[in-house]
N, C-alpha and C positions, 0 to 999 in steps of 0.2 A: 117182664120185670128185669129180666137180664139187661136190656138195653141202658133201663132206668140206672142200675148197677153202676156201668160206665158212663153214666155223664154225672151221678154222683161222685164217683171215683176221680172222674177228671175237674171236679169243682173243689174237692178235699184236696186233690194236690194240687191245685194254683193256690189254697189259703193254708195250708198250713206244710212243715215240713216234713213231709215223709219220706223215710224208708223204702216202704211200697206197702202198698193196697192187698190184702187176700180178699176174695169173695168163695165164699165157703156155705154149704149146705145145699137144699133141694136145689133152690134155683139154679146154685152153680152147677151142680148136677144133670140142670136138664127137668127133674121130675118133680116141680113145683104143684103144689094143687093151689085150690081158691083161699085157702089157711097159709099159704105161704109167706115166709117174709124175706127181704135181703140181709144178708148175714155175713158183716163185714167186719175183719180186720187188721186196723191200723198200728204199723208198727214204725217205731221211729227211733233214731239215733239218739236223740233228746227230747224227753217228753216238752212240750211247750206249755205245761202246768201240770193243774194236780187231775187226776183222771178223768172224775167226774165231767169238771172243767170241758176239758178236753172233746168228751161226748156230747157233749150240752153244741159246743161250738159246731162240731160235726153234724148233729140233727139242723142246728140253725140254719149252716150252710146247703142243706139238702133237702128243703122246705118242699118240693115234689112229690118225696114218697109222704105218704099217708102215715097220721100218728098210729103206733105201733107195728107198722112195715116193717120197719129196717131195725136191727139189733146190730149195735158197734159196740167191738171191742178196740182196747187201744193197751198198747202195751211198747217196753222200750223192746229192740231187735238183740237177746243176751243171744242167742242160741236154743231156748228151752224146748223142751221135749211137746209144748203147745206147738209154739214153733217151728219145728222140724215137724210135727205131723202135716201142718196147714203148706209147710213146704212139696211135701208129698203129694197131697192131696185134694187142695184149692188150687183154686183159677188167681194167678197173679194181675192186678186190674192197672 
């Protein structure tokens, strides 16, 4: 599933404008079981709509992982303390 991660990751940022990519949780971890999903998020300088939006486009583009695989967050880059942990602690994609 990791791998799936990065060429998600590298199809999100040829279509839309990003910040950068976190990949966050089991998988990013390593300790993934058969319940696992990819757990990604996108942060941007300017959102390019309204959120949902946003997510809708991302699933579209990422038609590989399986419906309910992948959970995306999208959020603009303020600094917030979501932010600063996922800095810490996620894998930058």
């Amino acid at each position: 599933m990791r791998n799936e991660a990065i060429m998600v990751s590298a199809r999100l940022r040829e279509e839309l404008r990003l910040f950068v990519i976190f990949h966050f949780g089991s998988v990013a971890r390593g300790s993934e079981t058969e319940w696992s999903d990819l757990d990604l998020c996108l942060l941007f300088d300017e959102m390019p709509g309204r959120n949902l939006d946003v997510m809708r486009m991302a699933r579209s583009i990422s038609p590989s992982v399986k419906k309910g695989a992948m959970d995306i967050e999208a959020y603009i880059a303020r600094g917030s303390s979501f932010e600063l942990r996922l800095q810490r602690e996620a894998i930058s994609l």
